[in-house]
N, CA, C and O atoms as a GROMACS GRO file, in nm:
protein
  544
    1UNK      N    1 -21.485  10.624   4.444
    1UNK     CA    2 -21.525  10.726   4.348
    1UNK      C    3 -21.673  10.708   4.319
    1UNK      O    4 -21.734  10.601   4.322
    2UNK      N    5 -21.717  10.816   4.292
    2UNK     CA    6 -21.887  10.837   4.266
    2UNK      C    7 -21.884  10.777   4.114
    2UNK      O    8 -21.793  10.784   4.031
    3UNK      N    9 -21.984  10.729   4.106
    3UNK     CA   10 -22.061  10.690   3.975
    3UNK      C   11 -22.064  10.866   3.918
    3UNK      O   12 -22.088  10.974   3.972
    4UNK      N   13 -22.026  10.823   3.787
    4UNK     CA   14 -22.024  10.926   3.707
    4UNK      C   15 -22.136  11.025   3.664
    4UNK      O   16 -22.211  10.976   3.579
    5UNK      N   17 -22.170  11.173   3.708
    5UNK     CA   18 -22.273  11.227   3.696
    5UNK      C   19 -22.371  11.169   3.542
    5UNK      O   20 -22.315  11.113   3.448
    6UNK      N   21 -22.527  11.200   3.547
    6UNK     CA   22 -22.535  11.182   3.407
    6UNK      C   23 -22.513  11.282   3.307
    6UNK      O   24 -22.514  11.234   3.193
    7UNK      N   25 -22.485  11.451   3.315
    7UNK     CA   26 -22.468  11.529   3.290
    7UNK      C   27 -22.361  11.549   3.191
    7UNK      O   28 -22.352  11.611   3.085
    8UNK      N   29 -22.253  11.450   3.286
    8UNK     CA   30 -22.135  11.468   3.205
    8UNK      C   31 -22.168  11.333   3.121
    8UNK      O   32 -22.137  11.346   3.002
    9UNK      N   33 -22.201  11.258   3.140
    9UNK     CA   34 -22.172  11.122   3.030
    9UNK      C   35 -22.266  11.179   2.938
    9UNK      O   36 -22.219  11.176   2.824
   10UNK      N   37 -22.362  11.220   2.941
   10UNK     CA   38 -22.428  11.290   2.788
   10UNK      C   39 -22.353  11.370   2.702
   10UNK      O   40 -22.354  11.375   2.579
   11UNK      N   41 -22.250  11.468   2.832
   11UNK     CA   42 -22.182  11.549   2.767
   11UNK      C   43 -22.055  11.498   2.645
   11UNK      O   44 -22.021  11.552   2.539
   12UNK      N   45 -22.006  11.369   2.717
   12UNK     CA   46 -21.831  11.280   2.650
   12UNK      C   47 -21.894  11.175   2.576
   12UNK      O   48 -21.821  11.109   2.503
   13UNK      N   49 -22.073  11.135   2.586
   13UNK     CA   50 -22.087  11.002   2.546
   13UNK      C   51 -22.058  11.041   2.345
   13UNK      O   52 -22.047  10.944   2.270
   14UNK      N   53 -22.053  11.146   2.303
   14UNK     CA   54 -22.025  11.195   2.145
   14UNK      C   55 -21.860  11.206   2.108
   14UNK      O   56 -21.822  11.216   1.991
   15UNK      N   57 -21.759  11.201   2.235
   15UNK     CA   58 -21.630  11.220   2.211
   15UNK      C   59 -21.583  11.087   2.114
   15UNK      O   60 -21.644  10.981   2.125
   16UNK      N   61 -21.513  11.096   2.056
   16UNK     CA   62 -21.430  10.983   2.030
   16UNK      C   63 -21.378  10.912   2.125
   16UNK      O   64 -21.352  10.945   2.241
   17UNK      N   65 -21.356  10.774   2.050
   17UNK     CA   66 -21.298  10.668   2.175
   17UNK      C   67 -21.216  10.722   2.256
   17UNK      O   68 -21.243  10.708   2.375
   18UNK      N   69 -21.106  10.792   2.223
   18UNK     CA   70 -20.979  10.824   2.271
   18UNK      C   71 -20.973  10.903   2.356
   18UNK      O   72 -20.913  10.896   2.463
   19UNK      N   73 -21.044  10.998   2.308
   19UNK     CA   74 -21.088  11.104   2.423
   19UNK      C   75 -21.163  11.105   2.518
   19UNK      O   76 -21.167  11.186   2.610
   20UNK      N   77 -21.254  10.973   2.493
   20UNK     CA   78 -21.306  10.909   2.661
   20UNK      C   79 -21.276  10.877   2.708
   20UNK      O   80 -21.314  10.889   2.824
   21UNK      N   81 -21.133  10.768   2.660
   21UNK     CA   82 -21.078  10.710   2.725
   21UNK      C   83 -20.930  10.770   2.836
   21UNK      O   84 -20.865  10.729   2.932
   22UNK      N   85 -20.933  10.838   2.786
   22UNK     CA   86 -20.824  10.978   2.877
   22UNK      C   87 -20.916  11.041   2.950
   22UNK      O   88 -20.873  11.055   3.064
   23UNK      N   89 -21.020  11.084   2.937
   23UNK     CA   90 -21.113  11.150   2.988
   23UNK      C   91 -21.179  11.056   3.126
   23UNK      O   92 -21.214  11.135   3.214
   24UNK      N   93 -21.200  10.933   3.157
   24UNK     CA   94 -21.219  10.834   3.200
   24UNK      C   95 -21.115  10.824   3.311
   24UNK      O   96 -21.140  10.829   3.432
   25UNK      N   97 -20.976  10.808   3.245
   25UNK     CA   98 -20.846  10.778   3.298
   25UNK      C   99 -20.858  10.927   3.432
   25UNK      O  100 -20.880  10.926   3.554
   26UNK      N  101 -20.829  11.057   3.318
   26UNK     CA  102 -20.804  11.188   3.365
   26UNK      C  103 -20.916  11.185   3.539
   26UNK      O  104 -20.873  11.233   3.644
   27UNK      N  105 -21.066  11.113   3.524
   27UNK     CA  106 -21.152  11.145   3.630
   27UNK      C  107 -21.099  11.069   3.724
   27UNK      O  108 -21.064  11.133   3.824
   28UNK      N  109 -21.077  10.917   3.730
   28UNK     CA  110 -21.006  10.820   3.783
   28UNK      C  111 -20.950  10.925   3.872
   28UNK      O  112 -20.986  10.953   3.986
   29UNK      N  113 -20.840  10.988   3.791
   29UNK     CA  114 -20.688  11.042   3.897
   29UNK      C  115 -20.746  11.115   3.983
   29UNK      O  116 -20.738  11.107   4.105
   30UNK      N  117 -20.825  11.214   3.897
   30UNK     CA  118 -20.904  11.339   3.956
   30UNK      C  119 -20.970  11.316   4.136
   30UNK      O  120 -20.976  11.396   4.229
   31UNK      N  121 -21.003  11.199   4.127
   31UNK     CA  122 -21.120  11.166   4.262
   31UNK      C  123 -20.948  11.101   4.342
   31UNK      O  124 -20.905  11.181   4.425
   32UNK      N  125 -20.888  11.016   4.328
   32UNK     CA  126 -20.759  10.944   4.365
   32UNK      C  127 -20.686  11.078   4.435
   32UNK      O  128 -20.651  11.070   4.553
   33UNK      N  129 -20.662  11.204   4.358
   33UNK     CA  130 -20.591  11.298   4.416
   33UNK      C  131 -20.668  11.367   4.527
   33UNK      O  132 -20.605  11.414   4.621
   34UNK      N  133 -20.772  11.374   4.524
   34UNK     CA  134 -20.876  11.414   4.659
   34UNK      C  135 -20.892  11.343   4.768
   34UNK      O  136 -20.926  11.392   4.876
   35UNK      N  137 -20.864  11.192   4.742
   35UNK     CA  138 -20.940  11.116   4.838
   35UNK      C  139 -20.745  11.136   4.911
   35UNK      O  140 -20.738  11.180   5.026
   36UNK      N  141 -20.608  11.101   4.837
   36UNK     CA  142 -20.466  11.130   4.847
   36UNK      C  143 -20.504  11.262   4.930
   36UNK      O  144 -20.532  11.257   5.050
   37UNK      N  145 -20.504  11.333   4.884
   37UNK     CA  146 -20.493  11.500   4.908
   37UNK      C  147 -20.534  11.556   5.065
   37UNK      O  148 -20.476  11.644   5.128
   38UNK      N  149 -20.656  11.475   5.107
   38UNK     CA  150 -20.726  11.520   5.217
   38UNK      C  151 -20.802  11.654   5.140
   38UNK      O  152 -20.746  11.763   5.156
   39UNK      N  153 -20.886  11.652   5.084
   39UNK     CA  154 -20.923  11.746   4.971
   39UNK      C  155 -21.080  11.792   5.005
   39UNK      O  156 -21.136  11.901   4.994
   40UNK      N  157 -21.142  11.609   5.069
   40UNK     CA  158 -21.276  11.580   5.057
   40UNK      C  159 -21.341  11.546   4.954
   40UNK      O  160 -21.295  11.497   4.850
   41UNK      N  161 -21.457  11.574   4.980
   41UNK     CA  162 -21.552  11.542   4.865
   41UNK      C  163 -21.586  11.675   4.743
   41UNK      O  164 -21.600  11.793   4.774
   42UNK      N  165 -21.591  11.631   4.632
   42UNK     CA  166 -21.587  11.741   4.507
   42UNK      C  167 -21.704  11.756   4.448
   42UNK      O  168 -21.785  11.664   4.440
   43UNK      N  169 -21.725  11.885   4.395
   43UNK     CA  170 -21.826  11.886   4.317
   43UNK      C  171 -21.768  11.859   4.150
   43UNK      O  172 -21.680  11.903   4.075
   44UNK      N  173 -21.859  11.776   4.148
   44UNK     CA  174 -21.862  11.742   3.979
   44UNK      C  175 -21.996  11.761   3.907
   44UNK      O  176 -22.099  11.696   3.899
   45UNK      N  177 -21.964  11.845   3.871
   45UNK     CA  178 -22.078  11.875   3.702
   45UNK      C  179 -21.964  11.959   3.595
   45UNK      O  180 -21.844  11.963   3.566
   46UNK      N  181 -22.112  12.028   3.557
   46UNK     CA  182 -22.086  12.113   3.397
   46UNK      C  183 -22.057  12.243   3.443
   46UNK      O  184 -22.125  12.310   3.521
   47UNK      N  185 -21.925  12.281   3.376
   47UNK     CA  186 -21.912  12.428   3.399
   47UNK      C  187 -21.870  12.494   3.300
   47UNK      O  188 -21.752  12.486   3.263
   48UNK      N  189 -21.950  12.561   3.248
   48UNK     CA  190 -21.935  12.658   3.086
   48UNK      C  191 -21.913  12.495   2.974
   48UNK      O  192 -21.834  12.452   2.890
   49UNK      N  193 -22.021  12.458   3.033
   49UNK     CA  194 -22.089  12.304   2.966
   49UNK      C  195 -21.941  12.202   2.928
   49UNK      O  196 -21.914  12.142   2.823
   50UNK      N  197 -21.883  12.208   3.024
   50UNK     CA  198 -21.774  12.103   3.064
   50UNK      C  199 -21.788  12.038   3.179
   50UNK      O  200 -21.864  12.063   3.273
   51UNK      N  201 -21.674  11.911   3.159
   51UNK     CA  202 -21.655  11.869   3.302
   51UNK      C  203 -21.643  11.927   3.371
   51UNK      O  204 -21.650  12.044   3.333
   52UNK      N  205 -21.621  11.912   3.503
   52UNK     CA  206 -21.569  12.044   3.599
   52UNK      C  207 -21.554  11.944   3.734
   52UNK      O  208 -21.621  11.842   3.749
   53UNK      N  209 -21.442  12.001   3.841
   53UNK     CA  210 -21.442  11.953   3.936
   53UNK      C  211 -21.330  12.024   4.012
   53UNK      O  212 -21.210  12.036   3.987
   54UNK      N  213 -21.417  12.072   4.130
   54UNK     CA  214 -21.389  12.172   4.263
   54UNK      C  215 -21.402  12.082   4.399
   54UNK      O  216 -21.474  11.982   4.397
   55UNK      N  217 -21.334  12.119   4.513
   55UNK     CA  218 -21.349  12.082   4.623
   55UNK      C  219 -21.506  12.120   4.680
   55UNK      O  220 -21.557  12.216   4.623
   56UNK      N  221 -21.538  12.094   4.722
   56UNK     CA  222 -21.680  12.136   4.788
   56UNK      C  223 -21.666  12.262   4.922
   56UNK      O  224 -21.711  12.372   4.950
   57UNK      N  225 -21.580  12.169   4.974
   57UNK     CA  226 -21.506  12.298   5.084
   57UNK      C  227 -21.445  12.408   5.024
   57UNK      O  228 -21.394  12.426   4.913
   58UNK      N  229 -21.465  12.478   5.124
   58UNK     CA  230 -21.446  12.625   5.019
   58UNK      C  231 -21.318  12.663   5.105
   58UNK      O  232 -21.282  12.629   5.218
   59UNK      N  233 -21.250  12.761   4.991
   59UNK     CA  234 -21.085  12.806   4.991
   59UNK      C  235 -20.968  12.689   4.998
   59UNK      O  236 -20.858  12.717   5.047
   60UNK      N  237 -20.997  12.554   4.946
   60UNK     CA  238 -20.918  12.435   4.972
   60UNK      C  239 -20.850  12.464   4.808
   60UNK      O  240 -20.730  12.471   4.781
   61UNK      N  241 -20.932  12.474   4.741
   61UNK     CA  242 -20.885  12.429   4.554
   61UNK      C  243 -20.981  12.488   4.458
   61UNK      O  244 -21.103  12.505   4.461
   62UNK      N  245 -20.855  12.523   4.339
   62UNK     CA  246 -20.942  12.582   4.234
   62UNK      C  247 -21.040  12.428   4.156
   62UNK      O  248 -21.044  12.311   4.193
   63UNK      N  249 -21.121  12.514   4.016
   63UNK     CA  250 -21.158  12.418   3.933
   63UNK      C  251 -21.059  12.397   3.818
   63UNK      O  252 -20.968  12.468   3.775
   64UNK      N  253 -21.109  12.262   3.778
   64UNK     CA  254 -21.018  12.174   3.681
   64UNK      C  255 -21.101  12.156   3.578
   64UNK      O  256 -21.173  12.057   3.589
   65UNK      N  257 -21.110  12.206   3.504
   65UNK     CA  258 -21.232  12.174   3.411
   65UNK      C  259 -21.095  12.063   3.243
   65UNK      O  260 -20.973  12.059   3.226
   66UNK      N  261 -21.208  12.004   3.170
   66UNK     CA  262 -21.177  11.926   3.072
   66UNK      C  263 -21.265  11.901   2.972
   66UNK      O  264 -21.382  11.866   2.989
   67UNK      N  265 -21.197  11.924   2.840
   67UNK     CA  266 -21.301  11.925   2.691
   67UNK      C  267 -21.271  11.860   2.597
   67UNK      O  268 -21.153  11.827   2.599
   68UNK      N  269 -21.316  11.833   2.529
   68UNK     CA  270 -21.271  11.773   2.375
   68UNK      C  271 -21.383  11.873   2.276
   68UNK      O  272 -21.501  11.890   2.307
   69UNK      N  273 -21.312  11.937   2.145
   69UNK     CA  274 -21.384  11.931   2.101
   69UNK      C  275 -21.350  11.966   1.971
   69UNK      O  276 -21.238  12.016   1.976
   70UNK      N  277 -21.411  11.964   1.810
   70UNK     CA  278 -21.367  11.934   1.729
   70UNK      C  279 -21.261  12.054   1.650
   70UNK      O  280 -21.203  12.044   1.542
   71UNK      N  281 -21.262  12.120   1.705
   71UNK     CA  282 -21.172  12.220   1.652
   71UNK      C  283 -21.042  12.186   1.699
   71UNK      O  284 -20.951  12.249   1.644
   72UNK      N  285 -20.998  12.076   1.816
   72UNK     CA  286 -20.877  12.039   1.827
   72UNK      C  287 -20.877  11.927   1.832
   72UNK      O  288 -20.844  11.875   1.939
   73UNK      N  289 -20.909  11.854   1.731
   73UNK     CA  290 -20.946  11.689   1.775
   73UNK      C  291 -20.868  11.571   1.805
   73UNK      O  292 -20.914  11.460   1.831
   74UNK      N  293 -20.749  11.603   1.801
   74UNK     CA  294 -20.672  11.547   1.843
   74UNK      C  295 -20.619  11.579   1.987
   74UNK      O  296 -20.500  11.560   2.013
   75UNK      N  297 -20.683  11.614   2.054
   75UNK     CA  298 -20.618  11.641   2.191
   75UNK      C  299 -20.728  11.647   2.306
   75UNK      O  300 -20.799  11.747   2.296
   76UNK      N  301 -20.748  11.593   2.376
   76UNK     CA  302 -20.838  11.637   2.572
   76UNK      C  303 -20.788  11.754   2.625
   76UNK      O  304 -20.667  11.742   2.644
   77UNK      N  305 -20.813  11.820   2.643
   77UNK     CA  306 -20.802  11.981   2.665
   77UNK      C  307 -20.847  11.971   2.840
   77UNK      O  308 -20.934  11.904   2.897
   78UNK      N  309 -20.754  12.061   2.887
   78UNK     CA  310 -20.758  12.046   3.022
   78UNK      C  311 -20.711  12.191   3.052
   78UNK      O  312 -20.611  12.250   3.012
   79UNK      N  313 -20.843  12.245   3.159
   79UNK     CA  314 -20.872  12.396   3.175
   79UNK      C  315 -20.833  12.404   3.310
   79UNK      O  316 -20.859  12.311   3.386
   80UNK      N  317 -20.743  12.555   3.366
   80UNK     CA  318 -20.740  12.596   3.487
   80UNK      C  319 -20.770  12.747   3.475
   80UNK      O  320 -20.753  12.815   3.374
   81UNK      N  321 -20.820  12.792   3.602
   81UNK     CA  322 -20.844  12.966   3.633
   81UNK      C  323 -20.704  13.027   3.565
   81UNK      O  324 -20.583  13.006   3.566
   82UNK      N  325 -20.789  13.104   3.513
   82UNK     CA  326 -20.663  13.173   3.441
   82UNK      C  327 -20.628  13.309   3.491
   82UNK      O  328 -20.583  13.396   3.416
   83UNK      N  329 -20.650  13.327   3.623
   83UNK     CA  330 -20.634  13.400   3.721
   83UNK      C  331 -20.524  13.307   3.833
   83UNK      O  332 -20.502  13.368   3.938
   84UNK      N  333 -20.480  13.220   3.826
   84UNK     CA  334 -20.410  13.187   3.892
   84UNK      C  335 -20.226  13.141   3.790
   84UNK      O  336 -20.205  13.188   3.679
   85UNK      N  337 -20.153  13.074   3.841
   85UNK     CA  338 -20.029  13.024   3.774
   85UNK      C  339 -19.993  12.889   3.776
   85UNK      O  340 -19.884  12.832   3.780
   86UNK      N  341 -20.152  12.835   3.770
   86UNK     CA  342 -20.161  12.682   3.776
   86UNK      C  343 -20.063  12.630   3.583
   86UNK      O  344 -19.961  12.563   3.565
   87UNK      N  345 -20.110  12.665   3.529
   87UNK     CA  346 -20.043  12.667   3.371
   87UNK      C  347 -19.925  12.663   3.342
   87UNK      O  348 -19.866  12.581   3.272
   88UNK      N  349 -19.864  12.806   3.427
   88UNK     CA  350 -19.749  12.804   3.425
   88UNK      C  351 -19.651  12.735   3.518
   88UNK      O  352 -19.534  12.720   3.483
   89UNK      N  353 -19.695  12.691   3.637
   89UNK     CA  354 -19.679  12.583   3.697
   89UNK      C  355 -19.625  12.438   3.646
   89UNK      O  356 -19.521  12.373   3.658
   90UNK      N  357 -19.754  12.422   3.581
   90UNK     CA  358 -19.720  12.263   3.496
   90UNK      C  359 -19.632  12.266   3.406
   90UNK      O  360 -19.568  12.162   3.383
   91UNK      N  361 -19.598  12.419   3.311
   91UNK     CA  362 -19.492  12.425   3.204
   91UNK      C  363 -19.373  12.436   3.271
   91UNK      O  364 -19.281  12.399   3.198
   92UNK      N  365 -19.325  12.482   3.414
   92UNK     CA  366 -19.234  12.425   3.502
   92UNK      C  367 -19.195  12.308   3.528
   92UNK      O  368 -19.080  12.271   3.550
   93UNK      N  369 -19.311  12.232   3.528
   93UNK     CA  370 -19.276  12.156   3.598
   93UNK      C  371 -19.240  12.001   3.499
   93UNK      O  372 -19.163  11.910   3.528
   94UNK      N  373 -19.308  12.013   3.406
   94UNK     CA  374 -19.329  11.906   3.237
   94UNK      C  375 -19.319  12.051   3.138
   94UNK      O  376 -19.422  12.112   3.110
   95UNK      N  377 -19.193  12.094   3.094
   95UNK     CA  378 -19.175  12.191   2.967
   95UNK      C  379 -19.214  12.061   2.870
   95UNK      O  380 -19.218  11.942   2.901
   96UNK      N  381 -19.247  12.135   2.722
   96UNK     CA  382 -19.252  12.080   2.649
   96UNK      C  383 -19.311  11.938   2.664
   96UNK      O  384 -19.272  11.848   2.588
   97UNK      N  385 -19.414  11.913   2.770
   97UNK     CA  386 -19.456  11.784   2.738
   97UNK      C  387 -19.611  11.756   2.693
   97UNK      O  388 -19.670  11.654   2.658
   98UNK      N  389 -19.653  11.898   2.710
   98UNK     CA  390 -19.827  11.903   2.642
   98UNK      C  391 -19.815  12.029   2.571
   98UNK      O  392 -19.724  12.109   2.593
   99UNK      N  393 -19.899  12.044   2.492
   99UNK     CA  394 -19.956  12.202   2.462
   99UNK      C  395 -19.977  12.264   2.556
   99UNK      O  396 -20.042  12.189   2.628
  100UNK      N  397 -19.962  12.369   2.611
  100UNK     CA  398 -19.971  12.449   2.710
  100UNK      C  399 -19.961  12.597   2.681
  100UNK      O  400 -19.848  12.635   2.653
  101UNK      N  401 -20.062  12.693   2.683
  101UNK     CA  402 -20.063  12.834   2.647
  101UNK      C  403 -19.994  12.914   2.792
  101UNK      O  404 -20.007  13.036   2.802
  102UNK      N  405 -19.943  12.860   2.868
  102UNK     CA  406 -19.862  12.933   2.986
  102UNK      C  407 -20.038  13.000   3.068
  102UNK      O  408 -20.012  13.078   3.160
  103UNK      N  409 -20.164  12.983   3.051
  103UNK     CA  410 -20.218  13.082   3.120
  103UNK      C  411 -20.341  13.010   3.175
  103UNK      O  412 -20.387  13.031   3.287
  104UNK      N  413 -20.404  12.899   3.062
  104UNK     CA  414 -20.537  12.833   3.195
  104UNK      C  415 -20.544  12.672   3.094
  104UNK      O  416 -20.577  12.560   3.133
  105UNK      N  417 -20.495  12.725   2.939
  105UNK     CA  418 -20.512  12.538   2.874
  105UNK      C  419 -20.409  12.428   2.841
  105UNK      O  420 -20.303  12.473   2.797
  106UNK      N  421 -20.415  12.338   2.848
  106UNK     CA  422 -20.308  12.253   2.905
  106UNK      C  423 -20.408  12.100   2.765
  106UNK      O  424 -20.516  12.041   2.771
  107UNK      N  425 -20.317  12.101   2.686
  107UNK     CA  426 -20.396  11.974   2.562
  107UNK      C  427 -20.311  11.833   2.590
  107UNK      O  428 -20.189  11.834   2.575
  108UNK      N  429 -20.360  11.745   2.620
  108UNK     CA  430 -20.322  11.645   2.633
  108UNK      C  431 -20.364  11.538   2.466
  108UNK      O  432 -20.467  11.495   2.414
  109UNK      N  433 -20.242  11.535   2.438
  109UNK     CA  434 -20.254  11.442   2.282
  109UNK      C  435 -20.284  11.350   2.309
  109UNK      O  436 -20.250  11.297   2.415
  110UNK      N  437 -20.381  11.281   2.198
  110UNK     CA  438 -20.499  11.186   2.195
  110UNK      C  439 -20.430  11.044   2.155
  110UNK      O  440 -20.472  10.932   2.183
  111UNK      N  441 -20.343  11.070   2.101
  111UNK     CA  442 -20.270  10.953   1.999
  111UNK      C  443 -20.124  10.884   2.082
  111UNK      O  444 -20.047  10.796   2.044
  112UNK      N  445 -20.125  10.976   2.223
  112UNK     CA  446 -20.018  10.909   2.284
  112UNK      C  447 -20.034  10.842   2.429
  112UNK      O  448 -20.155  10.833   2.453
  113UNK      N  449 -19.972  10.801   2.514
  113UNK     CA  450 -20.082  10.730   2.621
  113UNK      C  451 -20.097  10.848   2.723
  113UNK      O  452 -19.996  10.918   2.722
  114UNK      N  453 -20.206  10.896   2.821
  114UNK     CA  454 -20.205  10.991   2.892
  114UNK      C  455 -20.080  10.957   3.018
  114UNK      O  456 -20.058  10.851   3.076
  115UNK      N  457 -20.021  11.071   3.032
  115UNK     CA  458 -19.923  11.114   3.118
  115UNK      C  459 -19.947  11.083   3.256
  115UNK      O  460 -19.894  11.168   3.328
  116UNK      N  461 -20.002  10.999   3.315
  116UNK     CA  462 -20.061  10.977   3.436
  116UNK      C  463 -19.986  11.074   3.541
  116UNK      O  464 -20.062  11.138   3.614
  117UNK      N  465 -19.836  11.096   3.561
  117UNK     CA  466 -19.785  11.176   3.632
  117UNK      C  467 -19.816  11.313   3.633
  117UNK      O  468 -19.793  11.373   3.738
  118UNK      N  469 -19.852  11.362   3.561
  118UNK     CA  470 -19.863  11.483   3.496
  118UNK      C  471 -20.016  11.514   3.517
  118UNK      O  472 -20.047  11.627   3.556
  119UNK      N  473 -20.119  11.412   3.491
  119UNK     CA  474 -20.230  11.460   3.559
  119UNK      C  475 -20.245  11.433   3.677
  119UNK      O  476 -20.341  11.505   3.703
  120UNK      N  477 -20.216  11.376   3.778
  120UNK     CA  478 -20.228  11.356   3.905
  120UNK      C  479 -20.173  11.507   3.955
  120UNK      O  480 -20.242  11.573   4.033
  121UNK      N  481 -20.027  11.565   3.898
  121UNK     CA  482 -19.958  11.690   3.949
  121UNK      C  483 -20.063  11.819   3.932
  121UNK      O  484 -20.087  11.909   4.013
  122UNK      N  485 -20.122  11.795   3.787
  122UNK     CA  486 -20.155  11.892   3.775
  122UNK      C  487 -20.383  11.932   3.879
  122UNK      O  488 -20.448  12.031   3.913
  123UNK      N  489 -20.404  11.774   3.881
  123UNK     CA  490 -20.513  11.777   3.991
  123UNK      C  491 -20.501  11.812   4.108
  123UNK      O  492 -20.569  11.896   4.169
  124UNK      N  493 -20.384  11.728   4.159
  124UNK     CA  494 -20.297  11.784   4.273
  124UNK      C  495 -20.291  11.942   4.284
  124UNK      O  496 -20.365  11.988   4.371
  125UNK      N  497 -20.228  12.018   4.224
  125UNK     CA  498 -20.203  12.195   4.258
  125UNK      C  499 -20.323  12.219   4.201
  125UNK      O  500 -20.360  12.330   4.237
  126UNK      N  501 -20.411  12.162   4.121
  126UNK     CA  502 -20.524  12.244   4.115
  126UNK      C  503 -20.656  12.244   4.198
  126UNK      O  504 -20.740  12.332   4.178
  127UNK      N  505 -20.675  12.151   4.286
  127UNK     CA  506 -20.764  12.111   4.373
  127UNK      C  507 -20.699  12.171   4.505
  127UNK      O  508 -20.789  12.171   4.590
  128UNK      N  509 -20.571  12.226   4.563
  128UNK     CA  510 -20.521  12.229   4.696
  128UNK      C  511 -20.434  12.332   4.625
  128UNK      O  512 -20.312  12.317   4.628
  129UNK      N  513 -20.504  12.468   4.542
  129UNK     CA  514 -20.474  12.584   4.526
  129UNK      C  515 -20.441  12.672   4.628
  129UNK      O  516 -20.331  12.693   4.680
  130UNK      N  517 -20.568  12.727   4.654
  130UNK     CA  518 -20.612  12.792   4.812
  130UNK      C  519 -20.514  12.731   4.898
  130UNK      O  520 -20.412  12.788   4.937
  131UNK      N  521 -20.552  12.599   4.930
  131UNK     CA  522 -20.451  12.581   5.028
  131UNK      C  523 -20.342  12.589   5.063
  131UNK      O  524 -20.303  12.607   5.179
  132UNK      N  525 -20.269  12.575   4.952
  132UNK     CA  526 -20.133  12.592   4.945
  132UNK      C  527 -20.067  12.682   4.972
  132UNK      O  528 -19.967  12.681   5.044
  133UNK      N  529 -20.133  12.805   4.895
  133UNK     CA  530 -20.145  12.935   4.897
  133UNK      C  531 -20.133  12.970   5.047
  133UNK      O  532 -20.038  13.027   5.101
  134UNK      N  533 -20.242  12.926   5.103
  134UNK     CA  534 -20.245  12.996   5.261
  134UNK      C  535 -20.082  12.895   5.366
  134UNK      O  536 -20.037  12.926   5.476
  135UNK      N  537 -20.036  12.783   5.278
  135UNK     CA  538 -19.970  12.740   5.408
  135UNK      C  539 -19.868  12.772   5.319
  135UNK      O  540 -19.772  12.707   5.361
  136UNK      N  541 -19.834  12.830   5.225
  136UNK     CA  542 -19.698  12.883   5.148
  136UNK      C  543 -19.573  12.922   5.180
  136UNK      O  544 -19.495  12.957   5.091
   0.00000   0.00000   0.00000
């Protein structure tokens, strides 16, 4: 895994402990499911001044974006295209195990340990979107 952009650590270095520390965990999986995946190499920066992270190859996977911020402070907030059924996907697949609006946000609670299964699944279908799609 790449050393962490500086972009984003300016961006999480104000989060609370907790939420770095999922946030930390969450990137871990993030690069693990690509390098797993046959995915390649990703772009990581800021997108609509978030994390963000896309395949570099194009038509392989959507973006995964991830936030904290104080209007839900208890939770790491974890973004998909809301043009796709990545959302509703994960509420298939883990009902009732995060906040989930059925359409692109997915809150991972701060106060419990992160779901490691659950983010790997959900990096997984969201990085090897496209692809999937085409070998469906």
């Amino acid at each position: 895994m790449d050393v962490t952009p500086s972009e984003i650590l300016n961006r999480t270095e104000n989060w609370p402990d907790e939420a770095q520390t999922h946030f930390l965990r969450l990137r871990s999986i993030v690069h693990d499911v690509a390098t797993s995946a046959d995915i390649g190499p990703l772009d990581e920066s800021l997108k609509w001044g978030q994390p963000a992270w896309r395949p570099k190859r194009p038509r392989v996977g959507s973006t995964l974006r991830v936030d904290w911020s104080p209007t839900t402070p208890n939770r790491l907030m974890a973004f998909v295209d809301c043009k796709t059924d990545l959302a509703a996907q994960m509420d298939n697949r883990f009902p009732q195990q995060f906040h989930n609006d059925g359409r692109r946000a997915l809150g991972f609670d701060l106060d419990a340990p992160l779901d490691e299964d659950a983010v790997w699944q959900l990096a997984h279908i969201t990085l090897t979107y496209h692809r999937a799609k085409r070998q469906g």
